[in-house]
C-alpha positions in Angstrom: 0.0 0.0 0.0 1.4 3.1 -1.2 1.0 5.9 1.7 1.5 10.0 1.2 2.0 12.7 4.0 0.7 16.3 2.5 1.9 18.4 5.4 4.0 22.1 5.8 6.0 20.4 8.0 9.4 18.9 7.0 9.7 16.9 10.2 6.1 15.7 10.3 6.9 14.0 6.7 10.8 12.5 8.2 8.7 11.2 11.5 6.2 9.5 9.5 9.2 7.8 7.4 10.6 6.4 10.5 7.0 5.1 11.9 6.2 3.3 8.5 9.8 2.1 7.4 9.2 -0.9 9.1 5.3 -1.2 9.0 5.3 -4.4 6.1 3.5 -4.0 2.6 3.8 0.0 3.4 5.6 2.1 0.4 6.2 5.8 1.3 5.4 8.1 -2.1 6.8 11.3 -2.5 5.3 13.9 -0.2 4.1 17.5 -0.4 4.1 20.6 1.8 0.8 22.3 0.3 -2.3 21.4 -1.1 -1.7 22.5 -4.8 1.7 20.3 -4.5 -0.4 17.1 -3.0 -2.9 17.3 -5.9 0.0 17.1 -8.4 2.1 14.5 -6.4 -1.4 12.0 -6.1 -1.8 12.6 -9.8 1.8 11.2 -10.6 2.2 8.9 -7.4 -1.7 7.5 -7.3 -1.2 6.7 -3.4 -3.5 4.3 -1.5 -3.8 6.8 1.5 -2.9 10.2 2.0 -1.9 11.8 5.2 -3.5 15.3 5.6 -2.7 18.1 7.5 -5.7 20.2 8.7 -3.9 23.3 8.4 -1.9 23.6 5.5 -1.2 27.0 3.9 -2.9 27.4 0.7 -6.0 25.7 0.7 -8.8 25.0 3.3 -9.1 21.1 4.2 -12.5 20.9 2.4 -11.2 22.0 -0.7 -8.0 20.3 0.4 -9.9 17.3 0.5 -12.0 17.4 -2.6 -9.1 18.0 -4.9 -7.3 14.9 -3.6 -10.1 12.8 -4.2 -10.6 14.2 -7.7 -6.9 13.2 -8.5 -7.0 10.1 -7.2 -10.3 8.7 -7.3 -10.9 6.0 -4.2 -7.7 7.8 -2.0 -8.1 7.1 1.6 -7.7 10.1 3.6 -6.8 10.0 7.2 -6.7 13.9 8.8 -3.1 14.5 10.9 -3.4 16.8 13.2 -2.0 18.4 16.3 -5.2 19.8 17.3 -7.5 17.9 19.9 -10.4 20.1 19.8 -14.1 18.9 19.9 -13.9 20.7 16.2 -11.6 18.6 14.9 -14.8 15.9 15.2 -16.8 18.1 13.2 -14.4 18.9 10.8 -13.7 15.4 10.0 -17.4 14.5 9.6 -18.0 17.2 7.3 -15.1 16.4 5.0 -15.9 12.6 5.5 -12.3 11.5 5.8 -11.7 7.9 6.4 -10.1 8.1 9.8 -8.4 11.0 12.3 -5.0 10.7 14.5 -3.5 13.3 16.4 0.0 14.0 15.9 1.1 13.5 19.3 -0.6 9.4 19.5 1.0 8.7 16.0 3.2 6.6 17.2 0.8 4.2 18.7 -1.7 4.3 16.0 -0.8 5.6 12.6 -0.2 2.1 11.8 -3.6 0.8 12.7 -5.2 3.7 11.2 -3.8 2.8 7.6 -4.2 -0.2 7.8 -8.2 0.3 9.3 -8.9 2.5 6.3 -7.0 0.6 3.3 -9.1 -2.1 4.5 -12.1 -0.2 4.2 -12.9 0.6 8.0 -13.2 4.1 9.3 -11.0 4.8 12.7 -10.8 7.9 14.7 -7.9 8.1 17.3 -9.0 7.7 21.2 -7.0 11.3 21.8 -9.2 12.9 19.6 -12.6 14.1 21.5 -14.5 14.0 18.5 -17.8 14.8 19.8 -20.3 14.4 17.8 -18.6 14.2 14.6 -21.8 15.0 12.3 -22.7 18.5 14.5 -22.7 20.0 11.1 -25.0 18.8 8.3 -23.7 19.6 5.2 -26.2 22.5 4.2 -25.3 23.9 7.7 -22.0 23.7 6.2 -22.9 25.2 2.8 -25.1 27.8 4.5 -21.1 28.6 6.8 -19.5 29.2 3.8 -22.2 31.6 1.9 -21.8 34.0 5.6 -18.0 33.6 4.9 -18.5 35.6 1.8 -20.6 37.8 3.2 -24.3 36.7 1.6 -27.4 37.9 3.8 -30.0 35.4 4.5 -32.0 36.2 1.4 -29.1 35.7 -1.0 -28.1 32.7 0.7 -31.4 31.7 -0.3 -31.6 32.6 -3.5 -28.3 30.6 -4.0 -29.2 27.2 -2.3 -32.8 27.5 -3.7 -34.2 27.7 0.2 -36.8 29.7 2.0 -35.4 32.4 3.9 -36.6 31.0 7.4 -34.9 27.7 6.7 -31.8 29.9 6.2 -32.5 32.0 9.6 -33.0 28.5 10.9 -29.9 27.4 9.9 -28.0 30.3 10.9 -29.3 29.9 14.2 -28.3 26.6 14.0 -24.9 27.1 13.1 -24.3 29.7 16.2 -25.1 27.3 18.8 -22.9 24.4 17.3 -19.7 26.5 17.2 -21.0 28.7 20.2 -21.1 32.1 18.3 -22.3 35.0 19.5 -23.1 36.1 16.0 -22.6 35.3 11.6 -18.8 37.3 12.0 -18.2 35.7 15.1 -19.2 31.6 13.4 -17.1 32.3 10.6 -14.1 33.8 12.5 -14.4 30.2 14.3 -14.9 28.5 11.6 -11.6 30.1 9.7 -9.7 29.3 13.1 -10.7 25.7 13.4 -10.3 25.1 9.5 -13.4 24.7 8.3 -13.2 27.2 5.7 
């Protein structure tokens, strides 16, 4: 199984080197420290999983995310993070990666983890406090990024083809999960936990 890191972090991609060298039937392919440089290295390297940062300089992990897949159709994606938050739950749920390990457990379970999702399986790391990892629908999510750009609640509308009280709805919505006090304050929140 051919395994990638994608990660701004030269000793995040040496570490993971020295955790896999030994792991059998694992191949390290050639990494990349930003997004746009991951897309081109899984288009020339077609990896079986790719190891993704959820902070990583030039893209958001969504987008991150969906470009990965698009070039390499039926890449695993497990999310490598440093961050334990509750978000990181949420995050991971909305993205629908196949598994989640925090940085500081990898060395007891990055193994497993590739392993669970080349296989098929999902696996989130015990570290993680994942939450409830589906606090977000996705139109909650859609409806996050149209207040990111500034949309009121009637062009949000307009744009998803809803009624405006199902977007007040949602907006409301969307405050309580990431405890906002208001549309500024969710995205700001958002942006900082890597959701957009």
């Amino acid at each position: 199984m051919r395994v990638m890191v994608v990660d701004d972090h030269p000793i995040v991609h040496l570490g993971v080197e020295r955790l896999v060298e030994g792991a059998t039937g694992v191949q390290m392919c050639r990494g990349a420290r930003t997004a746009t440089d991951g897309v081109a290295a899984a288009t020339a390297e077609c990896p079986d999983v790719v190891l993704l940062d959820l902070h990583l300089p030039d893209m958001a992990l969504p987008d991150a995310a969906a470009a990965l897949r698009g070039a390499c159709p039926g890449v695993k994606l497990v999310l490598f993070t440093g961050d334990s938050k509750r978000s990181v739950g949420q995050i991971a749920g909305l993205v629908g990666v196949d598994a989640v390990v925090h940085k500081d457990n990898a060395c007891a379970v990055l193994i497993t983890a590739i392993t669970e999702v080349a296989a098929g399986r999902r696996y989130c790391d015990p570290v993680i406090s994942s939450g409830d990892p589906l606090a977000l629908s996705r139109r909650e999510y859609q409806v996050l990024e149209r207040l990111a750009m500034g949309e009121s609640n009637s062009e949000i509308a307009q744009q998803l083809r809803l009624a405006p009280n199902t977007v007040k709805s949602y907006v409301q919505s969307l405050l309580a999960h990431l405890d906002a006090r208001n549309r500024l304050d969710a995205v700001v929140k958002a942006q900082q936990a890597g959701m957009l």
